[in-house]
ZAMARGU-4260 file (C-alpha; in steps of 0.2 Angstrom, whole numbers, plus 5000, padded with zeros to 4 digits):
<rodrens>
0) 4809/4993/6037 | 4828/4990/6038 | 4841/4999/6048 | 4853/4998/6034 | 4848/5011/6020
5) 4854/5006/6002 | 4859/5020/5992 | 4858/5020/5974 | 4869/5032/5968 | 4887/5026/5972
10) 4894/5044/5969 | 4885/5053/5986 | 4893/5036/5996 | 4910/5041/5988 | 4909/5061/5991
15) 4906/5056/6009 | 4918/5045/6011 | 4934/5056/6003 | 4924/5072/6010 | 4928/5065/6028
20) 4947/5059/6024 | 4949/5079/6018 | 4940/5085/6036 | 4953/5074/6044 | 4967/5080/6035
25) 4964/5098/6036 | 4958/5093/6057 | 4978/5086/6057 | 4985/5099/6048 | 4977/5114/6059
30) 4984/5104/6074 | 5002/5102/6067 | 5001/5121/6065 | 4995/5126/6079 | 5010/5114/6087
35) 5023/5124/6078 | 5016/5141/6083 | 5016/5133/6102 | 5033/5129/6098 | 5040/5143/6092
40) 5032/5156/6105 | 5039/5144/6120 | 5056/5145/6111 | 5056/5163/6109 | 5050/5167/6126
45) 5065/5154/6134 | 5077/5162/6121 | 5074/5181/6126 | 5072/5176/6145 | 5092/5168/6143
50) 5098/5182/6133 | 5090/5194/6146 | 5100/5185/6160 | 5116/5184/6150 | 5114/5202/6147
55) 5111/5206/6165 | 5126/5195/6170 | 5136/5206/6158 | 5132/5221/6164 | 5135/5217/6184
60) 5153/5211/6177 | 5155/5228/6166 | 5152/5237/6186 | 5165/5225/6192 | 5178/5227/6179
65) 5194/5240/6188 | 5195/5257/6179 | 5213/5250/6173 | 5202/5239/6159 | 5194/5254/6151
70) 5210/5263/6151 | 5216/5249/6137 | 5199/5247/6128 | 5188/5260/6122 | 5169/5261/6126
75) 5165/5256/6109 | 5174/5240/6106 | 5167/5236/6121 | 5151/5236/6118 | 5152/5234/6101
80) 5160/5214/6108 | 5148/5213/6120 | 5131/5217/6109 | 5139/5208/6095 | 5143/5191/6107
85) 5125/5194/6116 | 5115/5194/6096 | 5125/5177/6090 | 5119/5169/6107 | 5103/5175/6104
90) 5102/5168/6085 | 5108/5154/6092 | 5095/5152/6102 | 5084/5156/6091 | 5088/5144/6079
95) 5098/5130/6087 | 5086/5124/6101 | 5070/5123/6091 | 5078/5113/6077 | 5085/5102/6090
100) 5067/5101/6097 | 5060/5098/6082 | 5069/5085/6078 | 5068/5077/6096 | 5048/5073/6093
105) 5049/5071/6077 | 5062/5055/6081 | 5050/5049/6094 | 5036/5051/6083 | 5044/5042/6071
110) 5050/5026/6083 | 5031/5026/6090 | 5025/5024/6071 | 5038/5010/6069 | 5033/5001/6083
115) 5015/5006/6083 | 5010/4991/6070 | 5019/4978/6078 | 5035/4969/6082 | 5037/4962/6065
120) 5040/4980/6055 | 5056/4980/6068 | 5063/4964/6066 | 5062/4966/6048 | 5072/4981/6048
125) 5086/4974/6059 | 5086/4958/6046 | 5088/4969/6032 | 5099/4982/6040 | 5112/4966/6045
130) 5110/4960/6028 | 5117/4976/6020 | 5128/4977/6032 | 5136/4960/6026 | 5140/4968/6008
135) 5144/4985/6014
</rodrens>
């Protein structure tokens, strides 16, 4: 008997082949996920944690502030600036950094897959790039 089994129907070695690709791309997709929940809960708690901090720095400066300050401004305004100031840092924050981050491994992702087949894909890039830069 031979190792190799020879199968007659090519459809069953075609399901299992494509069947295969799909586990794979859902097993990538499910880890790409679970990366950008990662993401976003590290960012939120780093986020909260600064504006928690910036908040408390207000406040201790709020204590040091003379009684001469709230004589010009009312309680308020105050307030209203420092709440006001505090949420825009905090969207910020929010927003600013994990794009940033984002974009960060998705660069490095991105010059690994260049490099990854080889030196050539490079040096072809840099030829073209320097021959458009000759008619641009």
């Amino acid at each position: 008997m031979s190792k190799n089994k020879i199968t007659l129907d090519p459809f069953q070695s075609w399901a299992h082949r494509w069947g295969r690709i799909g586990t794979l791309i859902a097993l990538v997709y499910m880890i790409g996920v679970l990366g950008t929940y990662t993401q976003q809960r590290m960012m939120l708690v780093v986020s909260r944690s600064a504006i928690e901090k910036i908040r408390n720095d207000l406040y201790e400066k709020i204590q040091k502030l003379p009684v001469r300050f709230y004589d010009n401004e009312s309680t308020g305004e105050i307030m209203s600036r420092f709440t006001n100031d505090v949420d825009n840092i905090g969207l910020m924050l929010d927003q600013s950094l994990m794009s940033m981050f984002s974009g960060i491994i998705n660069l490095v992702g991105n010059v690994i897959l260049f490099i990854l087949p080889g030196w050539l894909l490079p040096a072809i890039w840099k030829q073209q790039r320097n021959f458009f830069r000759f008619f641009f």
